[in-house]
C-alpha positions in Angstrom: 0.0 0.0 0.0 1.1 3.3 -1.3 -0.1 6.4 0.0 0.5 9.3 -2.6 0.3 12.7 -2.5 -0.2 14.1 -6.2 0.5 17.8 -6.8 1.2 21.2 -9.6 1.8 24.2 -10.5 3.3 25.2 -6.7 5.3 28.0 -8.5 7.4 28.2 -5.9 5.2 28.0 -2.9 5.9 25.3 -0.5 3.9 25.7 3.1 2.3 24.7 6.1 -1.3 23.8 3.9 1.2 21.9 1.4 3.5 20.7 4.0 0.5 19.0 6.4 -0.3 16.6 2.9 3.0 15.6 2.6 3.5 14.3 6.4 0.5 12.4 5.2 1.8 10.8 2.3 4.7 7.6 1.5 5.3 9.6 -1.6 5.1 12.9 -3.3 4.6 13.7 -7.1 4.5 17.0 -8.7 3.6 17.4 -12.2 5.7 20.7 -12.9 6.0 24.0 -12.3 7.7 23.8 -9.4 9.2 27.3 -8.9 12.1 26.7 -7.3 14.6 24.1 -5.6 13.3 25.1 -2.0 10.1 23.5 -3.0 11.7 19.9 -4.6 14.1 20.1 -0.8 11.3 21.2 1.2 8.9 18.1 0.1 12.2 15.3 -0.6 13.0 16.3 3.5 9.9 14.9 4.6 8.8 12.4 1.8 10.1 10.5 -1.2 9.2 13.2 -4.6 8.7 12.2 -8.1 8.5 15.1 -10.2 8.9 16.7 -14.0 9.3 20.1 -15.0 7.2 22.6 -16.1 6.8 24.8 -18.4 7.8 28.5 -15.6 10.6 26.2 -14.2 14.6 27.2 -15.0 17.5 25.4 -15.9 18.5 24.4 -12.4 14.4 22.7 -11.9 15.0 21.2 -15.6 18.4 19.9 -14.9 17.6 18.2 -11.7 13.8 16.7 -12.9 12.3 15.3 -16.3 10.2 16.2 -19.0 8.1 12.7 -18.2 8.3 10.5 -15.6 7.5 7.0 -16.0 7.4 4.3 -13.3 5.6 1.6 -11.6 3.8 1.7 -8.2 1.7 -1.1 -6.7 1.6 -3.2 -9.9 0.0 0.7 -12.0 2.2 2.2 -14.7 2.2 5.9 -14.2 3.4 8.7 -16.4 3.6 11.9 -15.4 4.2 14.8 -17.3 3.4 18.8 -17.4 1.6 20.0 -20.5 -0.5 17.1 -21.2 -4.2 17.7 -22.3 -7.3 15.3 -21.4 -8.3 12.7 -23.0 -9.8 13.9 -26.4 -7.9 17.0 -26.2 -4.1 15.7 -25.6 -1.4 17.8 -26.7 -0.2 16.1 -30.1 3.2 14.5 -28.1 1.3 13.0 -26.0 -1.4 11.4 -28.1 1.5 9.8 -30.3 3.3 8.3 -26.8 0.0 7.1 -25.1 -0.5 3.9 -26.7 3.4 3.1 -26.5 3.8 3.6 -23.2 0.9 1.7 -22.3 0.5 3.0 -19.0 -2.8 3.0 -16.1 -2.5 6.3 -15.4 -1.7 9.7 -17.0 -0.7 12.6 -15.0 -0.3 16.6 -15.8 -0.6 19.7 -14.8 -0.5 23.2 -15.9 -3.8 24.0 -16.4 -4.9 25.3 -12.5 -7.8 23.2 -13.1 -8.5 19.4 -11.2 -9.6 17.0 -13.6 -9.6 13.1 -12.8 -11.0 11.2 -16.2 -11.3 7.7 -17.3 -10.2 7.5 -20.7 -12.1 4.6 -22.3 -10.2 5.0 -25.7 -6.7 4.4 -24.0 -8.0 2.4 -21.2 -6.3 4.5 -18.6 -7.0 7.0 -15.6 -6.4 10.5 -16.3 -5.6 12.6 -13.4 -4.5 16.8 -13.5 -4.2 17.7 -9.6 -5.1 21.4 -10.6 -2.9 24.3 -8.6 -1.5 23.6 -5.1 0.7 27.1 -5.3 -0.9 30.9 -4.9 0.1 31.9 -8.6 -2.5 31.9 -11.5 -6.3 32.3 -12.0 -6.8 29.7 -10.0 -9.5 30.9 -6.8 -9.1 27.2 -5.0 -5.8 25.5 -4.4 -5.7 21.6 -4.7 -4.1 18.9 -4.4 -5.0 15.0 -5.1 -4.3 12.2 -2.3 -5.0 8.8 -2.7 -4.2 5.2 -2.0 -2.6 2.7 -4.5 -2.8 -0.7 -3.3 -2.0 -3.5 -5.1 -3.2 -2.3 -8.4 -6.6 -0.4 -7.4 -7.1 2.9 -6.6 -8.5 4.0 -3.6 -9.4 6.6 -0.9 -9.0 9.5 -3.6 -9.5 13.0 -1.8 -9.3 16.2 -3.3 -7.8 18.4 -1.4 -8.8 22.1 -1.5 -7.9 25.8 -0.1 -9.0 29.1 -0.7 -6.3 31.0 -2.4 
């Protein structure tokens, strides 16, 4: 049993609201935009954190993290990367790498908004956490946690503060 912690778009904001999640978790991933190193130290201090860049984030963020992500967890395939789409709507990279990869779940961020989607066509769950920092249009911040065990998904909590 996994407990995970899934987050975005911090831009560089890393406190107590984010910090409480991350005691709670066995892992973190954040699907870029992370804003800064402090964030990445901040969150791998506490907790194990699987992360990509984004799209804001600077050499040293780029250098340090990838553009995708892909591992296993509890018997799912995850990949995780920051400009993704949804399913219908995936950014053209994306759609041409789905069916390779073959992975259970997709993961991005960068669009401030919390979207989890089954995708019937490529038979996988599609998750966006929406935005967890205080940057952007967003009025709510979120976050997603959830429990992988042994290949199911469960407990899934969205997580949510006024900005």
């Amino acid at each position: 049993m996994t407990k995970v912690l899934l987050l975005s778009d911090t831009h560089g904001c890393i406190d107590d609201f984010i910090l409480k999640h991350v005691a709670w978790a066995d892992e973190v991933w954040h699907a870029g935009d992370i804003g800064n190193r402090e964030v990445a130290d901040q969150i791998r201090s506490l907790k194990p954190l699987r992360a990509v860049y984004g799209n804001i984030d600077g050499t040293e963020i780029r250098q340090e993290f990838p553009l995708d992500n892909l591992f296993e967890v509890e018997g799912k395939k995850i990949w995780i990367t920051h400009i993704g789409g949804y399913p219908g709507k995936y950014e053209s990279r994306v759609k041409k790498e789905l069916a390779l990869k073959q992975t259970d779940i997709f993961i991005s961020g960068h669009s401030h908004i919390l979207k989890v989607i089954y995708d019937h066509k490529n038979d996988l769950l599609h998750m966006n956490p929406g935005a967890a920092g205080k940057s952007g249009f967003h009025t709510m911040r979120t976050m997603l946690r959830f429990v992988l065990d042994q290949g199911e998904i469960r407990e899934m909590e969205i997580v949510e503060i006024k900005k």
